[in-house]
VMD Tcl script that draws the C-alpha trace (Angstrom):
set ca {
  {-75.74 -242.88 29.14}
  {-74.99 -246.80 27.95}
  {-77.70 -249.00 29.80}
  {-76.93 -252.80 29.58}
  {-78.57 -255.90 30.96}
  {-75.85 -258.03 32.88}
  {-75.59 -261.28 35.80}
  {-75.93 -260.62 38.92}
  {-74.46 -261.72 41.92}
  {-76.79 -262.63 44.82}
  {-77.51 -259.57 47.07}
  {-78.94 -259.56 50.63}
  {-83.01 -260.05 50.99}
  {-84.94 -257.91 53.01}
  {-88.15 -259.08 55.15}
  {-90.58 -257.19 53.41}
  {-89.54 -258.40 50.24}
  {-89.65 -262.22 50.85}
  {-93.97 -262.41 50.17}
  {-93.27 -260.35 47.44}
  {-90.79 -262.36 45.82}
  {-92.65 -266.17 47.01}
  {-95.41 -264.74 44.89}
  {-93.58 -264.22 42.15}
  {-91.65 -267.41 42.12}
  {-94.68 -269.18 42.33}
  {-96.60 -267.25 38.91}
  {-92.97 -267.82 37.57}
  {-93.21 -271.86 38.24}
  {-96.63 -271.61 36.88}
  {-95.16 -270.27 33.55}
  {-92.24 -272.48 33.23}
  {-94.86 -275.50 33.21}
  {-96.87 -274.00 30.63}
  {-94.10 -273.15 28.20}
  {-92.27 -276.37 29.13}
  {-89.41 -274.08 30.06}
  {-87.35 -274.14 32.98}
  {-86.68 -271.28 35.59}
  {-83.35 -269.87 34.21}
  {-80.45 -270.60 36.68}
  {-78.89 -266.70 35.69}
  {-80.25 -263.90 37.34}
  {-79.94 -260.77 35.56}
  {-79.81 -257.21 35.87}
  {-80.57 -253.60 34.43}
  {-78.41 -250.89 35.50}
  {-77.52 -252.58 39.10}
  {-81.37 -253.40 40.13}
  {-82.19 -257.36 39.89}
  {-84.52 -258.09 37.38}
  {-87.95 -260.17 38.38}
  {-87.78 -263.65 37.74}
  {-90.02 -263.85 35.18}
  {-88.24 -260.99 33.12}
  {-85.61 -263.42 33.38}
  {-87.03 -265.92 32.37}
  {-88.50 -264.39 28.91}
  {-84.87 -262.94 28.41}
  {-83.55 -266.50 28.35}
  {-86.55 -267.41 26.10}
  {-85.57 -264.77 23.85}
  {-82.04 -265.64 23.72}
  {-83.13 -269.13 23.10}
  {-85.62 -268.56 20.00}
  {-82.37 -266.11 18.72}
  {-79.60 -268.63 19.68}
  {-80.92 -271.75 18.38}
  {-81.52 -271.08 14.46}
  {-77.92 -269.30 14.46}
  {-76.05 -272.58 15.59}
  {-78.90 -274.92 13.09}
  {-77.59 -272.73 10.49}
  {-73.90 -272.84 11.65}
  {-74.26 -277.07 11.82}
  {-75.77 -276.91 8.64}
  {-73.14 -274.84 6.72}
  {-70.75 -277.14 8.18}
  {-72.38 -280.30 7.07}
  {-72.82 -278.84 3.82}
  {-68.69 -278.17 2.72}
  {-66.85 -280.53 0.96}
  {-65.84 -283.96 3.00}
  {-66.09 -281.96 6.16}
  {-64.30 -284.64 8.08}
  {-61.33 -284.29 5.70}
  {-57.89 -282.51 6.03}
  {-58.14 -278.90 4.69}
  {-54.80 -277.51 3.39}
  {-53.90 -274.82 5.79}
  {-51.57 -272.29 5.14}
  {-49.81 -274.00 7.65}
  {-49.58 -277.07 6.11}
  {-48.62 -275.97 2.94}
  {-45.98 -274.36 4.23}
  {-44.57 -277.61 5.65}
  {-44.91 -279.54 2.48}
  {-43.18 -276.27 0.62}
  {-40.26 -276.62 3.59}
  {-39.96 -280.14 2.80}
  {-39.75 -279.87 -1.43}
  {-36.85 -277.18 -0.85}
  {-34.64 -279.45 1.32}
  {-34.50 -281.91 -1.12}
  {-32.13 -280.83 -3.75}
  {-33.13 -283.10 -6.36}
  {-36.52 -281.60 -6.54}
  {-35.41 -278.10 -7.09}
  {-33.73 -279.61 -9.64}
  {-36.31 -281.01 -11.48}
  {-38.27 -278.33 -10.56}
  {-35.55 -275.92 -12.71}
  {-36.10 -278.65 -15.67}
  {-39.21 -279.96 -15.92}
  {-41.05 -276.46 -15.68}
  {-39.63 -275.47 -18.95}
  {-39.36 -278.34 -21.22}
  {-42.03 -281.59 -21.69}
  {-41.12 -284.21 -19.11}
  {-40.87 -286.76 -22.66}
  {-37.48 -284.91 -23.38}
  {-36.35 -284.49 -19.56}
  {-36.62 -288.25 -18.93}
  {-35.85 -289.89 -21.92}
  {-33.02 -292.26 -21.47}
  {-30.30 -291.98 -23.76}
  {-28.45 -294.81 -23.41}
  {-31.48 -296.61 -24.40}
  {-32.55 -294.02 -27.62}
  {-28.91 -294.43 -28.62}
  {-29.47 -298.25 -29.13}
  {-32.62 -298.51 -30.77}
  {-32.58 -300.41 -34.26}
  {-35.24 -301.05 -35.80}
  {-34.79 -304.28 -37.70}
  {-36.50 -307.90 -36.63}
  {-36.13 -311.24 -37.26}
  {-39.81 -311.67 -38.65}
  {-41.65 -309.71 -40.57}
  {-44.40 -310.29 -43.05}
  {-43.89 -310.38 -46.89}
  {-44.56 -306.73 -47.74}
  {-45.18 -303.15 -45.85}
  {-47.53 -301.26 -47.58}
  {-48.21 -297.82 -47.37}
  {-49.48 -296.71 -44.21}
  {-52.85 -295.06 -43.54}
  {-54.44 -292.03 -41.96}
  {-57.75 -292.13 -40.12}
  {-57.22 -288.56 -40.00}
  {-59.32 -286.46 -37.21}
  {-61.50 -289.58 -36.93}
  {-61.82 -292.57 -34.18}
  {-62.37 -295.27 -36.95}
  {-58.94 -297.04 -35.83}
  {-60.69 -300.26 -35.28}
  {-62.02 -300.47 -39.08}
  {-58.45 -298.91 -40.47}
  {-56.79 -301.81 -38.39}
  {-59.31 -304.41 -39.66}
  {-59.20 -303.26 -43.19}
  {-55.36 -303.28 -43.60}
  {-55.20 -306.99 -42.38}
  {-57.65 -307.52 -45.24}
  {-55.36 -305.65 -48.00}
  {-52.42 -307.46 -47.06}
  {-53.81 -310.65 -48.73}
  {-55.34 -308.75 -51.44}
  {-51.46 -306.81 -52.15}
  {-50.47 -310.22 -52.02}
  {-52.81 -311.99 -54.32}
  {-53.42 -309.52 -56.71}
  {-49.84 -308.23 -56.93}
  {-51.66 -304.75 -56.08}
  {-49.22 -301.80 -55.42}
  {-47.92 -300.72 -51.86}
  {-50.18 -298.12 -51.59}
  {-53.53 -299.67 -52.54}
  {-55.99 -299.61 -49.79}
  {-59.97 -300.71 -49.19}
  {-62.71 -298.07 -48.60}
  {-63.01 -297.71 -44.97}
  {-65.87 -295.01 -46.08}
  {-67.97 -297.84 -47.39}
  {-67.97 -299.65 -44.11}
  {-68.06 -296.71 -42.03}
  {-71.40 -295.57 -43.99}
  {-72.82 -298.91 -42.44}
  {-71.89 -298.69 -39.37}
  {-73.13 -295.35 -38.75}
  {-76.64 -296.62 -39.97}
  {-76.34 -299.46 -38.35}
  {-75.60 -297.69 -34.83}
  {-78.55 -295.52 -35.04}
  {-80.83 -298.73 -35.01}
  {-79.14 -300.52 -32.59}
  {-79.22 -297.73 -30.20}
  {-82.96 -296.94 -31.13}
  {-83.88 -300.33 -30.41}
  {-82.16 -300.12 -26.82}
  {-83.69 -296.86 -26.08}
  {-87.17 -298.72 -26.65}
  {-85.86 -301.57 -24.27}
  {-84.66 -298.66 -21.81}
  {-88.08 -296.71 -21.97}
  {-88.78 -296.95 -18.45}
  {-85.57 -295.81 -17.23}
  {-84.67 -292.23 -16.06}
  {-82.81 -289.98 -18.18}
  {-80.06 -289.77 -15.33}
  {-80.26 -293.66 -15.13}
  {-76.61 -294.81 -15.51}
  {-77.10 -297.01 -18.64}
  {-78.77 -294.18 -20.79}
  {-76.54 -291.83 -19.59}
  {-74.09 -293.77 -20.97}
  {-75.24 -294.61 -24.12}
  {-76.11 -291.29 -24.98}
  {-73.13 -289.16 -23.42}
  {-70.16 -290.35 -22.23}
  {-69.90 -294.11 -23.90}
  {-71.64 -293.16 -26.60}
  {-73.04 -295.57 -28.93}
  {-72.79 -292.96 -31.79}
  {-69.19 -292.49 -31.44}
  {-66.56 -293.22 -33.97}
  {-64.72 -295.71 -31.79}
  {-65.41 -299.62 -31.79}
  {-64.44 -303.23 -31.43}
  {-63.35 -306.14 -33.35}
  {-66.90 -307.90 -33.05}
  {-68.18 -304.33 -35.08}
  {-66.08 -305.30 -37.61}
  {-66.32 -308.85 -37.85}
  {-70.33 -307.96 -37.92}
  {-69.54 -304.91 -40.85}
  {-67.67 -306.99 -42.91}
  {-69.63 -310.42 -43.08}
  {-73.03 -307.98 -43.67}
  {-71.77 -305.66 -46.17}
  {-68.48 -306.76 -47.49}
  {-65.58 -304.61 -48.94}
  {-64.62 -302.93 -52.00}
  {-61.36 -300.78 -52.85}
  {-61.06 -297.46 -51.84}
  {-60.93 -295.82 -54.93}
  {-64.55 -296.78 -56.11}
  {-65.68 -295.13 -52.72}
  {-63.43 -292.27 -51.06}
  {-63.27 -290.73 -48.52}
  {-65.04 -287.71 -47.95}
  {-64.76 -284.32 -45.51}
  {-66.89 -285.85 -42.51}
  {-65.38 -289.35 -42.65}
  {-62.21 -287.39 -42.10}
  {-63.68 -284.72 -39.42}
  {-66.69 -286.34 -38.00}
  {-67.52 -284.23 -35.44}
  {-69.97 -282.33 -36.41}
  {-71.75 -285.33 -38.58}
  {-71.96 -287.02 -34.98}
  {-73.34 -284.35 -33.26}
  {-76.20 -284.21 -35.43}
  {-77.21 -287.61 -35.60}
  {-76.80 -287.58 -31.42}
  {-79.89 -284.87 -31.78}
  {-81.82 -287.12 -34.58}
  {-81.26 -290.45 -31.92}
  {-82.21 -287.96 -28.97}
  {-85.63 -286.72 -30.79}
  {-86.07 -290.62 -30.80}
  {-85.31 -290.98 -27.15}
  {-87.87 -288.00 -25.95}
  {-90.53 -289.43 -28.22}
  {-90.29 -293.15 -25.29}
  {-90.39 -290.89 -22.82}
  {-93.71 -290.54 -21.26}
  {-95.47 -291.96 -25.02}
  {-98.35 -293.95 -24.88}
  {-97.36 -296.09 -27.67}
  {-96.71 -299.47 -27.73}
  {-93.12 -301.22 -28.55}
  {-94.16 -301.82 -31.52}
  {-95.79 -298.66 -32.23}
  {-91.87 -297.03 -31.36}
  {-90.23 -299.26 -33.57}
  {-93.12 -298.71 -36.81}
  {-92.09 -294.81 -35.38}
  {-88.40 -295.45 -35.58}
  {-88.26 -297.10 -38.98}
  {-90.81 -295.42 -40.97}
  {-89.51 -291.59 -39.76}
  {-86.76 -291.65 -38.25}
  {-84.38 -294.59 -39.91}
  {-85.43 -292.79 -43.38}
  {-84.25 -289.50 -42.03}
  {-80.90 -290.88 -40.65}
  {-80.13 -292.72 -44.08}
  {-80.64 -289.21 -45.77}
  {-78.49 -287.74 -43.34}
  {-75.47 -289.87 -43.98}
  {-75.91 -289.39 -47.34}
  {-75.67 -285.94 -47.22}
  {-72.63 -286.38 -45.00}
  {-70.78 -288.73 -47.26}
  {-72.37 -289.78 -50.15}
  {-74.28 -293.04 -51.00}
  {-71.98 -295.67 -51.30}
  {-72.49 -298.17 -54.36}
  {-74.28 -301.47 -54.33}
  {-71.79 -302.28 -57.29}
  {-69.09 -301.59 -58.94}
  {-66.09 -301.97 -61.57}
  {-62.75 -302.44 -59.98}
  {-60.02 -301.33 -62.63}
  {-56.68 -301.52 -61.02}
  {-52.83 -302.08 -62.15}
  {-50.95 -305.54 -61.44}
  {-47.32 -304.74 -60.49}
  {-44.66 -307.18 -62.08}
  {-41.78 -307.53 -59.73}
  {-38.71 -308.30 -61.68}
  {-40.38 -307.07 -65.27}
  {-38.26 -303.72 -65.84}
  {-41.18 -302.37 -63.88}
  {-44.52 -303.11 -66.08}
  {-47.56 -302.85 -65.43}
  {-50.80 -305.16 -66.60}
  {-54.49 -303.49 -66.31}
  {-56.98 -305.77 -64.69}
  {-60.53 -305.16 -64.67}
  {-63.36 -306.78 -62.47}
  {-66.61 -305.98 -63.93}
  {-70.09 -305.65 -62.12}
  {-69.25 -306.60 -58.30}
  {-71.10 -306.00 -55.25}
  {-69.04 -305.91 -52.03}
  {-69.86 -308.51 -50.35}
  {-69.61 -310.79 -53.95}
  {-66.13 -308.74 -53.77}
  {-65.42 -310.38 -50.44}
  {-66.62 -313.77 -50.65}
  {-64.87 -314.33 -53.61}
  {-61.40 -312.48 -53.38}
  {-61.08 -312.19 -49.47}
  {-62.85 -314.96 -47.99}
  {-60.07 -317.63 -49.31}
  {-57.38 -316.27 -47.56}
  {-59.07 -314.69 -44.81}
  {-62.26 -316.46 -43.12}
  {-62.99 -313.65 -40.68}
  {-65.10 -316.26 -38.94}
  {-61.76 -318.47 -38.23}
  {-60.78 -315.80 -35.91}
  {-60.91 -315.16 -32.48}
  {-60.38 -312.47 -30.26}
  {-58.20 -313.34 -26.84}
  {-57.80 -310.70 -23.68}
  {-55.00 -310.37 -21.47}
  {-56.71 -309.41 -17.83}
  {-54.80 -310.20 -15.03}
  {-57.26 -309.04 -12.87}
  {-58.26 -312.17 -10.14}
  {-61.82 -311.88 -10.98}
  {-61.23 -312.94 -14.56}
  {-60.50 -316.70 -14.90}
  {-58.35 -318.08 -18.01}
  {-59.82 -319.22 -20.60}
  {-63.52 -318.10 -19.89}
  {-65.72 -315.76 -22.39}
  {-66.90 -312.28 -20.98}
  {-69.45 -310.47 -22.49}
  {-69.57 -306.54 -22.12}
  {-73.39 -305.77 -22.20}
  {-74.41 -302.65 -24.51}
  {-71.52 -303.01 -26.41}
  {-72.74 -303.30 -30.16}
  {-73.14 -301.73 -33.12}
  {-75.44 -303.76 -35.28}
  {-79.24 -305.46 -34.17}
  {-79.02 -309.24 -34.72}
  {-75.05 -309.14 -34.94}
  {-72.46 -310.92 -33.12}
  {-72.04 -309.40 -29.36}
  {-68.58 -308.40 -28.21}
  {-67.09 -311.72 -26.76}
  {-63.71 -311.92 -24.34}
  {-61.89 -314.89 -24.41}
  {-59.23 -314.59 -21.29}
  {-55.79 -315.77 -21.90}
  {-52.60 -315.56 -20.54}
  {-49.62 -313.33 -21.67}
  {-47.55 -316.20 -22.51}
  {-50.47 -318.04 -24.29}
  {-51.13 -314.72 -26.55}
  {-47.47 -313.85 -27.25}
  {-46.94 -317.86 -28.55}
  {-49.82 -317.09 -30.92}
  {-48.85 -314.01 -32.17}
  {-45.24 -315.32 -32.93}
  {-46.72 -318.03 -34.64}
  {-49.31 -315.53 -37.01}
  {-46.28 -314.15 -37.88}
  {-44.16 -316.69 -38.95}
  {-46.88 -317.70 -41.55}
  {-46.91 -314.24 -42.56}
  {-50.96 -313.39 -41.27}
  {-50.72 -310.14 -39.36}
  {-53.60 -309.42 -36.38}
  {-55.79 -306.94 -35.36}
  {-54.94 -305.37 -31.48}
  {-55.56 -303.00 -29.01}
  {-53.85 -301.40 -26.70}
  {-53.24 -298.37 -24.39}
  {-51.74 -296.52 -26.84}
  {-51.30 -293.38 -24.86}
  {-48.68 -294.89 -22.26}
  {-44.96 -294.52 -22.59}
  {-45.06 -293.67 -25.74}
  {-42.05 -292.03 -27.18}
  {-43.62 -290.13 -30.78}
  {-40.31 -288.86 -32.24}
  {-38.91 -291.93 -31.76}
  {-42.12 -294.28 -33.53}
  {-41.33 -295.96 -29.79}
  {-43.82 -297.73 -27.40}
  {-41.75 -298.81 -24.38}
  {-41.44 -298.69 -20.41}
  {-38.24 -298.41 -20.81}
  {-36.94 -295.59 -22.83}
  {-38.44 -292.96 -20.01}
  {-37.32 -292.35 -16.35}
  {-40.36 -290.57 -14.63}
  {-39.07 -291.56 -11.06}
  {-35.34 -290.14 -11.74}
  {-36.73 -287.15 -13.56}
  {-39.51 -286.49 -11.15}
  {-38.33 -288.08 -7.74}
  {-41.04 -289.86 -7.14}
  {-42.48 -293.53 -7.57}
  {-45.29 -293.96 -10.22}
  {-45.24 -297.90 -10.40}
  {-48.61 -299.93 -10.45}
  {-49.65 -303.38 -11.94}
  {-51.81 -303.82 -14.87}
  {-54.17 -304.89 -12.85}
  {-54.54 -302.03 -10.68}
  {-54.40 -299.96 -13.39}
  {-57.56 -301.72 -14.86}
  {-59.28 -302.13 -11.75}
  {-58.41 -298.26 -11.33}
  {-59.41 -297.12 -14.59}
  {-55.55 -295.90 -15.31}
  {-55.40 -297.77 -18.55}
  {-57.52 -299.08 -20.58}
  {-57.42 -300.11 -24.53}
  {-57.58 -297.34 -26.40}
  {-56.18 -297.77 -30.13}
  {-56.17 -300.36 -32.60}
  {-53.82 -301.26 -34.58}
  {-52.25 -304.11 -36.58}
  {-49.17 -306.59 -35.41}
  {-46.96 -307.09 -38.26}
  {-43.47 -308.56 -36.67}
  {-41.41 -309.50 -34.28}
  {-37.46 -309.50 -33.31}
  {-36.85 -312.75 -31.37}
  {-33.48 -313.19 -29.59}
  {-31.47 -316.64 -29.64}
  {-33.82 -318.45 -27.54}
  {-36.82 -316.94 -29.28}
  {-38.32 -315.32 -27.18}
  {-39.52 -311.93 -28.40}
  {-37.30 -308.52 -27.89}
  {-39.78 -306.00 -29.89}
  {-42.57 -305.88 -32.19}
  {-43.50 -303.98 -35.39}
  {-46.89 -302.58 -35.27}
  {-48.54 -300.89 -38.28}
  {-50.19 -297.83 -37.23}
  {-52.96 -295.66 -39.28}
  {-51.81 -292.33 -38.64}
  {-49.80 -291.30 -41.89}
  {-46.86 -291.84 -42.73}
  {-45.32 -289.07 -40.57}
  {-41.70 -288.05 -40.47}
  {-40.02 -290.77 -38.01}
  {-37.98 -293.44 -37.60}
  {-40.13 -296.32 -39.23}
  {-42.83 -294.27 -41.71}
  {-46.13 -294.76 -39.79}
  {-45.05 -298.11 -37.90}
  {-44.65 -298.01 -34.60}
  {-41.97 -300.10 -32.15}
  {-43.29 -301.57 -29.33}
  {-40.95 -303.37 -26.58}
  {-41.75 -306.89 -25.01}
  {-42.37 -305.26 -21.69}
  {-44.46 -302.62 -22.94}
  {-46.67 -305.39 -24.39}
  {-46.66 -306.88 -21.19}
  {-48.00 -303.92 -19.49}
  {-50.61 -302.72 -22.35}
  {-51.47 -305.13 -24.77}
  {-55.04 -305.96 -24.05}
  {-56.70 -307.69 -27.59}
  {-54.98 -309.71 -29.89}
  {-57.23 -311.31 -33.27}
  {-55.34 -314.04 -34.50}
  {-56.90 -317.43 -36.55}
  {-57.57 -320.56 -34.38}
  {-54.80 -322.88 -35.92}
  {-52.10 -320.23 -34.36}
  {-53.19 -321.22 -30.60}
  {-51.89 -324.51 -29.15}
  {-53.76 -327.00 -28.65}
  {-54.23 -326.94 -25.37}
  {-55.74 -323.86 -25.05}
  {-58.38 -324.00 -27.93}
  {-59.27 -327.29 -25.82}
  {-59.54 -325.12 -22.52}
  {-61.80 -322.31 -24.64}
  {-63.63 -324.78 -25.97}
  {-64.93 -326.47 -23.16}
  {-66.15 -323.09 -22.02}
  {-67.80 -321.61 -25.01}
  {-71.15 -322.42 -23.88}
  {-70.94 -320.61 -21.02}
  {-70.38 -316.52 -21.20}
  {-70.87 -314.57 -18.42}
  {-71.49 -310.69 -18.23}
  {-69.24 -307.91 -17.29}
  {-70.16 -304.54 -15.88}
  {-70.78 -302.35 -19.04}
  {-68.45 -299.95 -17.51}
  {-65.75 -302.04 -17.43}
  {-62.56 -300.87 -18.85}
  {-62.63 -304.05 -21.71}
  {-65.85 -301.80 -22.48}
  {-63.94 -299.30 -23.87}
  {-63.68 -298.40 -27.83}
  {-60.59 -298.46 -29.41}
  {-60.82 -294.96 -30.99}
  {-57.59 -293.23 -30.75}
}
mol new
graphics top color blue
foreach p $ca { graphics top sphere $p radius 0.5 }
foreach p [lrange $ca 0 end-1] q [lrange $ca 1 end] { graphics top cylinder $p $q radius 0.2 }
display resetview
């Protein structure tokens, strides 16, 4: 037979049991005080007999001590999920949103399209593709072969070099496809990078590993990286100089670097554990750092790509335009680079007569100022990575200007935006996300900065321009360093006038291309820099 213990309802009270039942109530009072509990209001039962007050009361106890970790557990597992405050997706509410996709033809549509074929071919607009041209009123005096970085992120030194070999083609009457050794320089840098971030690690020895600087410097920013900046090349080039590529080539982990990164990461990180919790001085790091470790590092790189030279012979071939062809031998005996660049590059390009402007709309930058991005170097006791803000109009006068006198620039850019590869096409124009997608995907450059949508991302080098009739620029010709792949321009890329106005970030150009005015407006601010979060998008490496 089933026993259970229910509620009762109030049931008539004899005489003889009213002393009884005082008595009771009373020891019962007695024992709420004791336990700090009070005298349950429910009266409960077993098998139709009331149950004494006291049983009660431990029942309620009971249920209490059984109850209460249940619903801490319940509160807790609540508190616990994912933004618990925030709107799950019920079946329910999926099913609404799925009601109101299908009642829109237009997405059903697109749904058809898009599904099978990449959005770049659904939304390309062909009454813009079927226009295209790619001629322009300005262009420098030769367009050498292009380059290829290959699986690499040295963009930033392939940009920076092929400004240099311009002027060399020119002066030398060097072939289309001669080129400097971006090896050589990327040899240094490597070297250089290991120091630099050694050094900070020593300056950062009291930090946590999670702490949000070293984090970044050794994972997701990190300094070891093939990507870089204009100010790592500027420093490179003025340290160590240049020579042509063929007395230093390339080699398998210049190409694929990968691997050659990851194991200099482990080196730097055998550095980093050794801070951590040492007893050694500063000092004592740094006579630890260059006495084992830098020794090590140099080895490695050698092993990785071979020691470059500290001199060489450069034998090369002048061309004779306009001489049935021929060909004179010239030979430069006994060079080092940086003899090389003082003497042969320096004339015709002073890297330190350059400067590098920023277009940031965002409020909080002011024109004209200089920004600093902290932990953004490559080399210890080299030039820091400088912003000068500028406006759009300021940067494109400039750049028309470099042009015109036949100096290309060093840029970067978002490279990755609107970019139309079959086509060799960077523009906002040519696709129609919004028709092809029904849907709005508009946003300023600012947000998109602020918002960490874009950021620059690629360098590359600005070689022209197509101006309409009252000048002001249509397109531009940028030379890329990607191979010359099968397209529409060989390895240079188109980029549209609002595309630059959406993308373009850096622009390198020599001071005497600015106006007047603004060099004045720079000028009266160079003294003061101020510092931007490291994290900030101008942070970023151009390494695409």
């Amino acid at each position: 037979m089933q026993t259970s213990i229910t509620k009762n309802t109030e049931r008539p009270v004899t005489r003889s049991m009213t002393k009884k039942r005082r008595r009771t109530e009373e020891k019962v009072d007695l024992l709420s005080k004791s336990t700090h509990k009070s005298v349950p209001k429910e009266k409960f039962s077993f098998e139709g007999t009331e149950l004494p007050p006291e049983i009660s009361l431990q029942i309620a106890s009971l249920q209490e001590r059984i109850l209460e970790p249940l619903v801490k557990k319940l509160l807790h597992s609540h508190q616990l999920k994912v933004l618990p405050k925030g709107t799950e997706l019920s079946e329910e509410l999926v099913s609404k949103f799925s009601k109101k996709h299908k009642s829109n033809k237009k997405n059903k549509l697109s749904e058809q399209v898009v599904s099978d074929l990449p959005l770049n071919y659904v939304s390309e607009r062909r009454d813009m593709a079927s226009s295209l041209n790619y001629t322009y009123s300005h262009t420098l005096d030769r367009t050498p072969y292009p380059t290829n970085q290959m699986h690499s992120g040295r963009c930033w030194l392939f940009a920076g070099l092929n400004s240099i070999r311009l002027e060399l083609i020119k002066q030398f009457n060097l072939p289309d496809h001669f080129e400097l050794s971006q090896s050589h320089l990327f040899f240094h840098d490597k070297f250089e990078r290991c120091n630099y971030l050694m050094e900070e690690l020593i300056s950062l020895r009291d930090r946590d590993y999670n702490d949000e600087v070293v984090h970044a410097l050794m994972g997701y920013a990190s300094t070891l990286d093939d990507g870089g900046h204009w100010s790592f090349f500027k420093n490179l080039v003025t340290k160590y100089g240049v020579m042509p590529k063929n007395n230093y080539e390339e080699s398998y982990n210049t190409s694929y670097t990968n691997t050659m990164n990851e194991v200099l990461k482990k080196k730097v990180t055998q550095f980093l554990l050794e801070t951590k919790d040492s007893s050694l001085t500063d000092e004592q790091l740094r006579e630890l750092k260059d006495n084992k470790f830098l020794p090590d590092i140099y080895s490695l790189l050698c092993k990785f790509m071979g020691e470059p030279p500290s001199k060489f012979d450069w034998s090369y071939y002048e061309d004779n335009y306009g001489h049935n062809g021929a060909k004179t031998q010239r030979v430069l005996k006994d060079l080092t680079p940086v003899q090389f660049y003082q003497e042969f590059v320096e004339p015709s390009y002073n890297i330190e007569q350059k400067i590098m402007i920023v277009h940031d709309p965002r409020e909080e930058r002011a024109l004209y100022n200089h920004y600093r991005v902290p932990y953004s170097a490559n080399m210890v006791g080299g030039d820091p990575n400088i912003l000068v803000t500028v406006s759009l109009d300021d940067m494109k006068e400039a750049a028309i200007r470099s042009i015109k006198a036949h100096k290309s620039m060093w840029i970067a850019c978002d490279v990755g935006k609107d970019f139309n590869h079959d086509r060799d096409l960077l523009s906002t124009e040519i696709f129609d996300y919004d028709l092809a997608l029904n849907t709005k995907l508009g946003m300023s450059k600012a947000d998109q900065l602020k918002y960490r949508v874009s950021c620059p991302s690629h360098a590359m080098l600005l070689v022209g321009v197509d101006l309409d009739e009252a000048t002001k620029p249509r397109k531009w010709r940028i030379e890329n360093s990607w191979g010359a792949e099968a397209g529409h321009d060989q390895g240079y890329l188109q980029m549209s006038d609002k595309w630059f106005d959406n993308y373009m970030y850096y622009l390198v150009v020599d001071r005497q291309f600015l106006s007047e005015e603004v060099l004045e407006a720079i000028n009266e601010n160079d003294l003061e820099v101020s510092d931007i979060p490291f994290n900030d998008p101008f942070g970023a490496v151009a390494k695409n």
